[in-house]
VEXPA-219562 format. One line per 4 residues: number of its first residue (from 1); their letters; for each residue x, y, z of N, C-alpha, C, O. Coordinates in nm, 2 decimals. Atoms other than C-alpha are relative to their C-alpha. Layout:
! VEXPA-219562
NUM	a	X:Y:Z:X:Y:Z:X:Y:Z:X:Y:Z  ...
***
This chain:
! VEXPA-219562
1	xxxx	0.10:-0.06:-0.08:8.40:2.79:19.70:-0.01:-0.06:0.13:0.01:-0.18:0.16  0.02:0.09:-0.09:8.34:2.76:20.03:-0.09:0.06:0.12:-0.07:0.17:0.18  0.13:-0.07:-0.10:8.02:2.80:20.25:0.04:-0.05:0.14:0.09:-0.15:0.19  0.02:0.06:-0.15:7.97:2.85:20.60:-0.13:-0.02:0.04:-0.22:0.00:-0.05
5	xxxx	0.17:0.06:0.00:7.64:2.75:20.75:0.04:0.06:0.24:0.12:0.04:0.33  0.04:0.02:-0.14:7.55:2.85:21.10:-0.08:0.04:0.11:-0.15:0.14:0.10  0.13:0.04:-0.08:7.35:2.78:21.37:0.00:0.07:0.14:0.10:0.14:0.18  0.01:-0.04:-0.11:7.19:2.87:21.72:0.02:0.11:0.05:0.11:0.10:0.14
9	xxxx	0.08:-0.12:0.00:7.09:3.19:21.76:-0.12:0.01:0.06:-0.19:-0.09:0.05  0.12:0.02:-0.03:6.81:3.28:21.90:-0.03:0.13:0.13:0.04:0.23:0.14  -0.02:-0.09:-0.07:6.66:3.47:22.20:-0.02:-0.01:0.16:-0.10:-0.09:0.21  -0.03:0.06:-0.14:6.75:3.49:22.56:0.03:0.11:0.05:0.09:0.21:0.00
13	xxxx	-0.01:-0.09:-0.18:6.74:3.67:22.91:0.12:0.01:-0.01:0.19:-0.08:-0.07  -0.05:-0.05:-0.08:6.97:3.84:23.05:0.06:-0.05:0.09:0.00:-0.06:0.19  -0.09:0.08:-0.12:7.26:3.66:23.24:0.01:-0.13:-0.07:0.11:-0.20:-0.04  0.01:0.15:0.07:7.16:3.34:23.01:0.11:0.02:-0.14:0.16:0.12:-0.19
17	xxxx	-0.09:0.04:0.09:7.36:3.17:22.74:-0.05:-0.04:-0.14:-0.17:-0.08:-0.16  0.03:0.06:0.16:7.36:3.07:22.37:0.17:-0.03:-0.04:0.28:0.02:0.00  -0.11:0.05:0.04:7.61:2.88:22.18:-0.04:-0.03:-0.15:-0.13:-0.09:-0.20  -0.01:-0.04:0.15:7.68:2.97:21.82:0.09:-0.10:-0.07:0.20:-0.13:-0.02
21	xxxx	-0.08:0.09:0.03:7.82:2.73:21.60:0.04:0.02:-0.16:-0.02:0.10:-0.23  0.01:0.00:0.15:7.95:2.70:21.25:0.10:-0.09:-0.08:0.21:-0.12:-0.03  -0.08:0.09:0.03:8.08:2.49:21.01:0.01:0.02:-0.15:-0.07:0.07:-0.22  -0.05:-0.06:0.14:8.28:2.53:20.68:-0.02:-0.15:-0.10:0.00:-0.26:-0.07
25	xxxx	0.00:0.17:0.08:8.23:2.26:20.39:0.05:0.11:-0.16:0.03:0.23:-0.18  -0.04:-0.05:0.09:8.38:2.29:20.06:0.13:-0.03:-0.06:0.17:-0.15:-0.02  -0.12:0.04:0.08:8.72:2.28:19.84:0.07:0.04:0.11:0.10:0.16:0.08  -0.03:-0.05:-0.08:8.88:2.33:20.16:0.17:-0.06:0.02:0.15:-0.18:0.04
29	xxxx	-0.17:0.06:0.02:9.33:2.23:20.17:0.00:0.06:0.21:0.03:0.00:0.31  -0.05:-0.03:-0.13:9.35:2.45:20.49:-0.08:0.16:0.06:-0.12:0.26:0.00  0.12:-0.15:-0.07:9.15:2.72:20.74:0.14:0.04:0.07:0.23:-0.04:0.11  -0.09:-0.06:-0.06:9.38:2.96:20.87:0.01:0.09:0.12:0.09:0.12:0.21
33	xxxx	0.04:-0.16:-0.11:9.20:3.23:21.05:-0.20:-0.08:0.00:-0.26:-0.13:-0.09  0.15:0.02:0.04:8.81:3.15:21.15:-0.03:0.14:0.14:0.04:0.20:0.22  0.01:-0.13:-0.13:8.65:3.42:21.38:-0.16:0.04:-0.01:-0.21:0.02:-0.12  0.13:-0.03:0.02:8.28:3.55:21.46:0.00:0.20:-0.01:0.07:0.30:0.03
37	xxxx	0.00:-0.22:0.00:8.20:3.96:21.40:-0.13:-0.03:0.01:-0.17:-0.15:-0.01  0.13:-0.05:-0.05:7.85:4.08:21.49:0.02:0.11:-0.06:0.13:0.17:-0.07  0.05:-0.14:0.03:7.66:4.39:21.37:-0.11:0.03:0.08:-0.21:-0.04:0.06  0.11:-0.01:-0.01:7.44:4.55:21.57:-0.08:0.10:-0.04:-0.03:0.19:-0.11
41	xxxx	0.06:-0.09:0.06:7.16:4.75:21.50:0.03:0.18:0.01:-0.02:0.24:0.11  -0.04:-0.10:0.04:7.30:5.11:21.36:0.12:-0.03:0.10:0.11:0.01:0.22  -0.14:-0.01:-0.01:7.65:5.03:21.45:0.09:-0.10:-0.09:0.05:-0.21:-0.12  -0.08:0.10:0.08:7.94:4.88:21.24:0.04:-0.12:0.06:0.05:-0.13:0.18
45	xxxx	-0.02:0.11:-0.03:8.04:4.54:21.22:0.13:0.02:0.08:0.20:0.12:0.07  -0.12:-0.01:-0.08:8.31:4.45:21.47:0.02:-0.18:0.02:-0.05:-0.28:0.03  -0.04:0.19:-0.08:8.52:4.13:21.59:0.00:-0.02:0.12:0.06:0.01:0.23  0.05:0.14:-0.16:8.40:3.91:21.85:0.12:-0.04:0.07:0.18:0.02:0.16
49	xxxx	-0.07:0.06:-0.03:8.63:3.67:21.88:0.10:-0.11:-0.12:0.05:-0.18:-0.21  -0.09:0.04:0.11:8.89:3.53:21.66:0.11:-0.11:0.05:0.18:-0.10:0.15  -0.08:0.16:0.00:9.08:3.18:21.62:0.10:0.01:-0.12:0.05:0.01:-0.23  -0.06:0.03:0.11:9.39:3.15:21.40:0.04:-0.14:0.02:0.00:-0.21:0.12
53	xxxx	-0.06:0.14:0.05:9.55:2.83:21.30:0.12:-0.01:0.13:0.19:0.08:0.16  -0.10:0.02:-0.09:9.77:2.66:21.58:-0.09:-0.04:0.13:-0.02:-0.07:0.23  0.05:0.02:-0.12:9.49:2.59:21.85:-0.11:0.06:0.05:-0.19:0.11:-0.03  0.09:-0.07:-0.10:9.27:2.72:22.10:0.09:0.08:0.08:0.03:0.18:0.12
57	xxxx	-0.09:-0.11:-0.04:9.56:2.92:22.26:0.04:0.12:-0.04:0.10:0.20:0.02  -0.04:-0.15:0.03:9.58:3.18:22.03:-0.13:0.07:-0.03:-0.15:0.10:-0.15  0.13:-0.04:0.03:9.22:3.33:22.06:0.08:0.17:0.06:0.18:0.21:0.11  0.03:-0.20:0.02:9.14:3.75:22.04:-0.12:-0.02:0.08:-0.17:-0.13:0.07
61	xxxx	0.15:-0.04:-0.02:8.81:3.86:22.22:0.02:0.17:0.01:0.13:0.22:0.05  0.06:-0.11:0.02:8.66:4.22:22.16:0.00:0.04:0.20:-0.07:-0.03:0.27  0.02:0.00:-0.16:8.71:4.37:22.56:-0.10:0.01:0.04:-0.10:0.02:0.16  0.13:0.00:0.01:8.34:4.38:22.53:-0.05:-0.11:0.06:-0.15:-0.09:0.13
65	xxxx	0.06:0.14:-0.01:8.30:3.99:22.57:0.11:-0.06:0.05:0.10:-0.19:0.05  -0.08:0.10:-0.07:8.64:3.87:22.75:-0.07:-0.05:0.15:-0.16:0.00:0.22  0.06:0.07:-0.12:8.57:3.66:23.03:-0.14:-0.06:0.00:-0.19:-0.11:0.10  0.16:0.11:-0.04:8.20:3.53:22.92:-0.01:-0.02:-0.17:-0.10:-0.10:-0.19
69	xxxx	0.01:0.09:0.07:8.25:3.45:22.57:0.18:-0.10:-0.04:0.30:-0.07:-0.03  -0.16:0.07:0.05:8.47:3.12:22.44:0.03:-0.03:-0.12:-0.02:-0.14:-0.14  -0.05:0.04:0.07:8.59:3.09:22.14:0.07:-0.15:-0.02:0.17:-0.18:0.03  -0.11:0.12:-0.01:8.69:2.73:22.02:-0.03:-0.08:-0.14:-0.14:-0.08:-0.18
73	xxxx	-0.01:0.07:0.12:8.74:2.52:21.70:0.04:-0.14:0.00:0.11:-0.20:0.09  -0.04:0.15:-0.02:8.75:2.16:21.59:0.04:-0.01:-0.17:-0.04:-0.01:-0.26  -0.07:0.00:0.11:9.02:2.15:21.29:-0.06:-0.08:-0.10:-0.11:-0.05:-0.21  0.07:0.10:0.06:8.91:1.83:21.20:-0.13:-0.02:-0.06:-0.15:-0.09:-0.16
77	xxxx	0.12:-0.05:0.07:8.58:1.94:21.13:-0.04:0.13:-0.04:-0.16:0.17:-0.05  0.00:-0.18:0.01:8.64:2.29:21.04:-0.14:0.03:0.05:-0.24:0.06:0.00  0.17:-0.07:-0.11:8.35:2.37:21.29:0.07:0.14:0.09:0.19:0.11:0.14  0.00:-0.12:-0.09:8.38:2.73:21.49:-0.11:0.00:0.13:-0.23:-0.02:0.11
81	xxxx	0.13:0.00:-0.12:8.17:2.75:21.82:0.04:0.13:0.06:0.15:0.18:0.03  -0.01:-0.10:-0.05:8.12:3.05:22.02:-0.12:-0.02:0.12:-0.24:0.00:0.11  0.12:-0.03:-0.11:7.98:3.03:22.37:0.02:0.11:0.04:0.13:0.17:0.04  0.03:-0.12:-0.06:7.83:3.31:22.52:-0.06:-0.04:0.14:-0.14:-0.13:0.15
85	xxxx	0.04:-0.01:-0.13:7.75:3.32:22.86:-0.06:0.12:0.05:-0.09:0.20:-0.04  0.05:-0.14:-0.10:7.62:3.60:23.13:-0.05:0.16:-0.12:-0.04:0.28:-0.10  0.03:-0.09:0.11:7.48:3.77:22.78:-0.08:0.10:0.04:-0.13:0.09:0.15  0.00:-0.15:-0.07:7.37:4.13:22.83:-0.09:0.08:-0.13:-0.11:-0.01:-0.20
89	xxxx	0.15:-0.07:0.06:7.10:4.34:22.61:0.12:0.04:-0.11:0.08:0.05:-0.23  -0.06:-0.08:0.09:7.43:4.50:22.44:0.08:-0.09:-0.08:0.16:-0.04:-0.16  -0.05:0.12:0.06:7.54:4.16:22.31:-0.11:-0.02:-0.14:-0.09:-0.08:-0.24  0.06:0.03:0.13:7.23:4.19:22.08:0.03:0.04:-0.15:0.03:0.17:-0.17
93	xxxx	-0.07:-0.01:0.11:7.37:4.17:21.71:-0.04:-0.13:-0.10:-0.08:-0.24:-0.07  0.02:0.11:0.09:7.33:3.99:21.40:0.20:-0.08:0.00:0.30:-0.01:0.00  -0.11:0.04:-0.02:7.63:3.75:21.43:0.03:-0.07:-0.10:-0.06:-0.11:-0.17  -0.05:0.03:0.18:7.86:3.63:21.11:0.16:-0.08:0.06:0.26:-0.05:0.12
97	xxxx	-0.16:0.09:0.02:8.13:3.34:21.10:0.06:0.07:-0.11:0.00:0.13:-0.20  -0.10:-0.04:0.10:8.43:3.43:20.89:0.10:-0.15:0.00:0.14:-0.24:0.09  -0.15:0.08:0.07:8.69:3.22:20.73:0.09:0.00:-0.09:0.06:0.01:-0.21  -0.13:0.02:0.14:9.03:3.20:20.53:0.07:-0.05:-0.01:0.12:-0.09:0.10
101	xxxx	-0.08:0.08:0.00:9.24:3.03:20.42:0.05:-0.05:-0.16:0.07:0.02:-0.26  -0.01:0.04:0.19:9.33:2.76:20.09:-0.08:-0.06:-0.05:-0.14:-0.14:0.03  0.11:0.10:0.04:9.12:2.59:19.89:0.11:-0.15:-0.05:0.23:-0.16:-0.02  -0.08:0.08:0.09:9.25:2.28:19.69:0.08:0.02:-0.06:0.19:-0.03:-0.05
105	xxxx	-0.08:-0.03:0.12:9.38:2.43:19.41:0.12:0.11:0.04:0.16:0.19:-0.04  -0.13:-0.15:-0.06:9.67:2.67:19.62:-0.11:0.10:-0.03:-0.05:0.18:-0.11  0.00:-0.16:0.02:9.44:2.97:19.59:-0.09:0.04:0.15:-0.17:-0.03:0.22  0.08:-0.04:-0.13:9.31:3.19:19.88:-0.15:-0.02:0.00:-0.22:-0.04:-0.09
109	xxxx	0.15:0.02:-0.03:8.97:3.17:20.03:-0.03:0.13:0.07:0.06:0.20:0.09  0.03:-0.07:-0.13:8.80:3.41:20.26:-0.20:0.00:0.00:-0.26:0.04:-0.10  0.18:0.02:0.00:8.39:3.35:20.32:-0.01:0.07:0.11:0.06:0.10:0.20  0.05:0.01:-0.19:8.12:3.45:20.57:-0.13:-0.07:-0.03:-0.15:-0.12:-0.14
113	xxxx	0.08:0.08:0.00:7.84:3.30:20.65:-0.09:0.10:-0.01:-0.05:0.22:-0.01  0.10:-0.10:-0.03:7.48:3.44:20.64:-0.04:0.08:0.09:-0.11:0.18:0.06  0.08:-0.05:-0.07:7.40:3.54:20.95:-0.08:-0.05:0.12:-0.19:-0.09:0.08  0.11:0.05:-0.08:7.22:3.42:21.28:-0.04:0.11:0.11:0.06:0.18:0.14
117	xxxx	0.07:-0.09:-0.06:7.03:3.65:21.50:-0.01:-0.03:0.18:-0.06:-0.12:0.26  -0.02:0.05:-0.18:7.12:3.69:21.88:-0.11:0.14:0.05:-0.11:0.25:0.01  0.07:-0.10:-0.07:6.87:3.87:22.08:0.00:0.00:0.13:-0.07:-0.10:0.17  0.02:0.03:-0.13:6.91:3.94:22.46:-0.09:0.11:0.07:-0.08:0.23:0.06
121	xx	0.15:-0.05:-0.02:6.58:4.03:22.62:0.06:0.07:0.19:0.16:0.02:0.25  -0.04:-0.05:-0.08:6.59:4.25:22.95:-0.06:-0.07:0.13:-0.03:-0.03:0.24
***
């Protein structure tokens, strides 16, 4: 099993920032893929921004959020962060870490986390 937990959410103006974080604990051998998706209200979930295995150089962003959110990870701590910057009323979403990968025992993983609540006010 392997939970994610994460934090900093919350709610913020227009043009302002939040930074989303999250961290994996558990039978964990190797993270392969971590990535944030958001849902907002009456629309389907979609991907944010996405990190696979090999760095901070092979990031994805949604054309929605290139150029004001960053994607970045600390292996070592299987932590995911997600700054947002110059955030925008259409950025509001419940937002969801993802992970996969192996556990200890050679078998696949894939989690999400609960949930933290971005709200950007006009």
């Amino acid at each position: 099993q392997v939970q994610l937990v994460e934090s900093g959410g919350g709610l913020v103006q227009a043009g302002g920032s939040l930074r989303l974080s999250c961290a994996a604990s558990g039978s964990i051998f190797a993270i392969n893929f971590m990535g944030w998706y958001r849902r907002a209200p009456g629309k389907q979930r979609e991907l944010v921004a996405a990190i696979p295995s090999g760095g901070n150089t092979n990031t994805n962003y949604a054309d929605s959020v290139k150029g004001r959110f960053t994607i970045s990870r600390d292996n070592a701590k299987n932590t995911v962060n997600l700054q947002m910057n110059s955030l925008k009323q259409e950025d509001t979403a419940d937002y969801y870490c993802y992970a996969r990968g192996l556990l200890l025992d050679g078998t696949d993983f894939d989690s999400w986390g609960q949930g933290t609540q971005v709200t950007v006010s006009s």
